[in-house]
C-alpha positions in Angstrom: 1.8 14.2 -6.2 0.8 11.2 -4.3 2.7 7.7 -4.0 1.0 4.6 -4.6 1.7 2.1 -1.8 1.0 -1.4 -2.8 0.3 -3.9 -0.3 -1.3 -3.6 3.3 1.0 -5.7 5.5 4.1 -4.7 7.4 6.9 -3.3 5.2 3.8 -1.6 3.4 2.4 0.2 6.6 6.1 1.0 7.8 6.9 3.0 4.5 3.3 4.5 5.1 3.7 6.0 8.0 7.0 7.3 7.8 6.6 8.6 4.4 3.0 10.4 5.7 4.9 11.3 8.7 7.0 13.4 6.3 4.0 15.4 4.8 4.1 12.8 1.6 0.6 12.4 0.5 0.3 8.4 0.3 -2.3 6.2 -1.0 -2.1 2.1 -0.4 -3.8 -0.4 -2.7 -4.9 -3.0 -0.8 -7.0 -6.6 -0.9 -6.7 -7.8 2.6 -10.3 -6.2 4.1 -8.6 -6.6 7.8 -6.2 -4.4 6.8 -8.3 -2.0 4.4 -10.7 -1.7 6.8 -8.5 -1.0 9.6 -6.4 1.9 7.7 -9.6 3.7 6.4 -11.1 3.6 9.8 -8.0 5.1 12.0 -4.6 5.4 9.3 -1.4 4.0 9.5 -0.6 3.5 13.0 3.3 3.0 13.8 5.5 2.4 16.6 8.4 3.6 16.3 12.4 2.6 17.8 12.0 5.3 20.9 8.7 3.0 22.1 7.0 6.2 20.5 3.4 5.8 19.4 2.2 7.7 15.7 -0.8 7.8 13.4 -0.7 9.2 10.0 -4.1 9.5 7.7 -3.9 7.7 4.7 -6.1 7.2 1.2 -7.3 4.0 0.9 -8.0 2.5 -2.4 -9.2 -1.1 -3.9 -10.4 -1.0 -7.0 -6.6 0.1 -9.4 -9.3 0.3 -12.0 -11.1 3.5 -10.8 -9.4 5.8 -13.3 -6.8 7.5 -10.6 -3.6 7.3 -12.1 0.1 7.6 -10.3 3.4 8.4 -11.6 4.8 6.7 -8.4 4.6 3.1 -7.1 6.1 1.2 -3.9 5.4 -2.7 -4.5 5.4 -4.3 -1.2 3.4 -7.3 -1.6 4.4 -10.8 -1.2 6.0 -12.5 -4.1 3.1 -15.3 -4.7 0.9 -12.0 -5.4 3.1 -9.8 -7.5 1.2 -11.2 -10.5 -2.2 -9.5 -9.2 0.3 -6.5 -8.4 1.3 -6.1 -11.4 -1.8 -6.0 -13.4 -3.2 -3.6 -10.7 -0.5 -1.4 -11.7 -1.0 -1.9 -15.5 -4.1 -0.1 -14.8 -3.1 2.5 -12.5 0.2 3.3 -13.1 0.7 6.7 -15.4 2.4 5.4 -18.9 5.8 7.5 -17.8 5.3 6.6 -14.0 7.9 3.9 -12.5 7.3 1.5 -9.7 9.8 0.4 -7.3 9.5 -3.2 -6.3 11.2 -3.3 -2.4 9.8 -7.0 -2.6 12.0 -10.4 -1.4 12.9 -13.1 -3.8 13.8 -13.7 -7.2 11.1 -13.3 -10.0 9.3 -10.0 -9.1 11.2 -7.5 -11.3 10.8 -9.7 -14.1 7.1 -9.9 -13.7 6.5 -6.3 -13.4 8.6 -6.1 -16.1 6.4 -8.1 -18.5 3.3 -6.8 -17.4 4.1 -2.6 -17.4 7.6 -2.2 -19.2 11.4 -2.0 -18.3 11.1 1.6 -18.4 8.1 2.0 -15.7 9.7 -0.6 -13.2 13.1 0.0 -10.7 14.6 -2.5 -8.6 15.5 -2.3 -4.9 16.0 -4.3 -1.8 15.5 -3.0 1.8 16.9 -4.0 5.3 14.4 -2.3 7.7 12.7 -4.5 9.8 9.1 -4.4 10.5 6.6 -6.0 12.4 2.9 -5.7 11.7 1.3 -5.5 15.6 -2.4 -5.7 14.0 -4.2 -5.0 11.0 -2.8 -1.1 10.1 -0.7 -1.0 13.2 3.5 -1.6 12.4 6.6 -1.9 14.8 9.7 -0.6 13.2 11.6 -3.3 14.8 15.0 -2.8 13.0 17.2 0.1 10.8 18.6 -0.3 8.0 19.2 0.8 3.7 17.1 1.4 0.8 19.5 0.3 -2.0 18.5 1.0 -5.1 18.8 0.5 -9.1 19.3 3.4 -11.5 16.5 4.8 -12.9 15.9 8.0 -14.4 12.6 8.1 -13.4 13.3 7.6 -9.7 14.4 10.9 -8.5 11.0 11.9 -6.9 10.8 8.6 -5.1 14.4 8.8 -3.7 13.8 12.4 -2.3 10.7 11.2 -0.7 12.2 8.6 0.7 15.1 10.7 2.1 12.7 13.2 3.4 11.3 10.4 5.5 14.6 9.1 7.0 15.5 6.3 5.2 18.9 6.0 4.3 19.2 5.3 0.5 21.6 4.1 -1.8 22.1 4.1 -5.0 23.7 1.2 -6.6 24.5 1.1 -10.5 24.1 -2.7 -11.1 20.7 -3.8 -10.3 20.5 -7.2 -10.2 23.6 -6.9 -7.6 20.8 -5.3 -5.6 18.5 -8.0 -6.3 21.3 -10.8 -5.2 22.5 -8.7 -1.9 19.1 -9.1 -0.8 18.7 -12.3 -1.8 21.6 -13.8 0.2 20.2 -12.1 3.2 16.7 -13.0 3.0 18.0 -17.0 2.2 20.4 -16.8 5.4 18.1 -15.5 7.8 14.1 -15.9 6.9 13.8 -19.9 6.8 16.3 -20.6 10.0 14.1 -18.0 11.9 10.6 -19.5 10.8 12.1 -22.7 12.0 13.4 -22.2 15.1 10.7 -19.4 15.8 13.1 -16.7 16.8 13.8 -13.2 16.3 16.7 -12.3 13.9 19.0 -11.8 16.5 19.1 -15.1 18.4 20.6 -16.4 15.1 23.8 -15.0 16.6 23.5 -16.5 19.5 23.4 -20.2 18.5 26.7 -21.4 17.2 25.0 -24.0 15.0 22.4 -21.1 13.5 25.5 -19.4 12.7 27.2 -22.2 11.0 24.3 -23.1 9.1 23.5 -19.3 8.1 27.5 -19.3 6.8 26.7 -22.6 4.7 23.8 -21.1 3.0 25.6 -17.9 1.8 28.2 -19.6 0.4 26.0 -21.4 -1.7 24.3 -18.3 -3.0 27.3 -16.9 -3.8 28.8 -19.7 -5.4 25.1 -19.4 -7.7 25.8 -16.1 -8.2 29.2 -16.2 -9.4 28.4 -18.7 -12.0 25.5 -16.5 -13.1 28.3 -13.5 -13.3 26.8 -11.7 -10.6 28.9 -9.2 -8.7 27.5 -8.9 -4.8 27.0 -5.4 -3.3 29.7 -5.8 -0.7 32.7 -7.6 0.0 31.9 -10.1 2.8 28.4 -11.4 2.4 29.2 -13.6 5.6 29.9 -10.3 7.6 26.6 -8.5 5.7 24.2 -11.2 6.9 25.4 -11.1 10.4 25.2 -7.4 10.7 21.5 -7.2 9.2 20.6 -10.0 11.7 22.2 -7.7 14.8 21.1 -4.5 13.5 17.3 -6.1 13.5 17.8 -8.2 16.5 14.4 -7.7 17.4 12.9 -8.4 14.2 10.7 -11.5 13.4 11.4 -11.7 9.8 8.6 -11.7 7.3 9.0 -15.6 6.9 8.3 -16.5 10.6 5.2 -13.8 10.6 3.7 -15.2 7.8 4.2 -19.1 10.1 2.8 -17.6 12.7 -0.2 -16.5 11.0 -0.6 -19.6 8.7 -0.3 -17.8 5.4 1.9 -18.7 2.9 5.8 -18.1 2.8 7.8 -16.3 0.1 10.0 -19.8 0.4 9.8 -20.6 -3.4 11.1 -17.4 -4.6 14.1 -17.3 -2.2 15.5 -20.7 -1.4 13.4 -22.0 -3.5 14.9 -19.9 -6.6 18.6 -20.3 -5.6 18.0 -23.6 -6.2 16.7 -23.8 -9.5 19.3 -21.1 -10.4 22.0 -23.1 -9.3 20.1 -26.5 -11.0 20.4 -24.3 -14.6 24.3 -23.0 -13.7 25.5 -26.8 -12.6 25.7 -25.7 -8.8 24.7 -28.0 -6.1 22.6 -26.0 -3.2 22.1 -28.8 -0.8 21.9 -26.7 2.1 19.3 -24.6 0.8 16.9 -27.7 -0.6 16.9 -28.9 2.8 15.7 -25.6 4.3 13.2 -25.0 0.9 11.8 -28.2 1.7 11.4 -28.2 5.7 9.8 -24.9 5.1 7.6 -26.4 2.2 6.1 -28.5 5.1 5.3 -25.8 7.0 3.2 -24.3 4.0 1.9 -27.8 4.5 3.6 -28.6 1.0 
């Protein structure tokens, strides 16, 4: 049975190829025509951590309403086009198939949700880094976990993703998942856009390291309020060890900079605050980094 990949940019190539590299048979919905045409023409090209180059053949599709129906779905799109995402899948998506949403920010569960049903979507977060070289053509630039929701329709997913290599985990309070990744993401994607570094020089810069400390503890103190419980103990020690463990990595904020696209800004930072605006939490920290980023999506 084929998986559904939706998207056509980084994180979407990476699980791609690895997942064709494991004999998965995989087929990506896509809009962006640079990155349509490039996988029909020669695949899903990927470069892996051994400097290693691979190319997997892929089905390329771009019309969800061409009466092909899958029981699994990878959402990988940005959050500003989850809303197209999601009625792509209303018309694609089997009525007891699931999709997983492996998206950054706040907001995308819930509009899957509306649009397909809370028993055809999962939520899960990811902490592999990836780097999209050219259209079709991904750097895995940084290991890391699939953490995932329960969901008893996920079983087929999770043992294709184990079959190729990623390390998953199952955790039984999804929107802990959701917040995990959401503390990362806030810590690490706008400072890097800004300062137009790699993950790791974060690390390196005592005042990046300060400032990544402040931000956390503003998401946590959001999600406390909210009564959500964090998927590990220290997020302070979490963020750091994602940033080391993708040193390398150009996170998917400062990509999208450097290409002049928009930034998923509004549904991390951006979202923290407004969460925190509803719970009586200041976030002052993260409205100043929501709103320098905002003028770099010339907002």
């Amino acid at each position: 049975m084929p998986i559904l990949i939706v998207g056509t940019g980084a994180l979407a190539c990476l699980f791609a190829a690895r997942l064709a590299g494991a004999g998965v048979e995989v087929c990506i919905l896509g809009s962006w025509r640079e990155g349509v045409s490039a996988l029909r023409q020669g695949g899903v090209r990927f470069y892996d951590l051994q400097g290693d180059n691979h190319q997997y053949p892929v089905k390329v599709i771009e019309d969800a309403g061409s009466g092909q129906r899958f029981s699994q779905a990878l959402v990988l799109v940005k959050s500003w086009q989850t809303e197209r995402a999601a009625k792509q899948l209303y018309e694609c998506l089997a009525a007891e198939g699931i999709a997983l949403t492996l998206q950054n920010g706040f907001g995308n569960y819930e509009t899957l949700k509306e649009a397909l049903g809370e028993e055809r979507v999962a939520l899960g977060v990811t902490t592999v880094g990836a780097k999209l070289l050219e259209p079709g053509y991904v750097q895995f630039s940084g290991d890391g976990k699939v953490m995932l929701g329960g969901h008893e329709r996920l079983s087929e997913v999770v043992e294709k993703l184990v079959r190729a290599g990623f390390e998953v985990e199952m955790i039984s309070d999804p929107k802990s998942v959701l917040w995990g990744k959401l503390v990362i993401n806030a810590a690490i994607n706008p400072l890097t856009a800004l300062l137009r570094v790699p993950n790791g020089e974060l690390l390196k810069r005592p005042s990046a390291r300060e400032l990544m400390s402040e931000i956390v503890h503003e998401v946590v103190e959001v999600a406390k309020a909210r009564g959500v419980d964090l998927p590990y103990a220290n997020p302070v020690e979490m963020v750091e060890s994602v940033a080391r463990n993708t040193a390398n990595n150009i996170s998917s904020m400062l990509q999208d900079v450097m290409r002049g696209t928009p930034t998923e800004i509004e549904a991390i930072n951006g979202a923290i605050i407004r969460l925190g605006e509803s719970s009586g939490i200041e976030t002052p920290v993260n409205r100043m980094f929501w709103r320098l980023v905002k003028c770099l999506d010339g907002g």
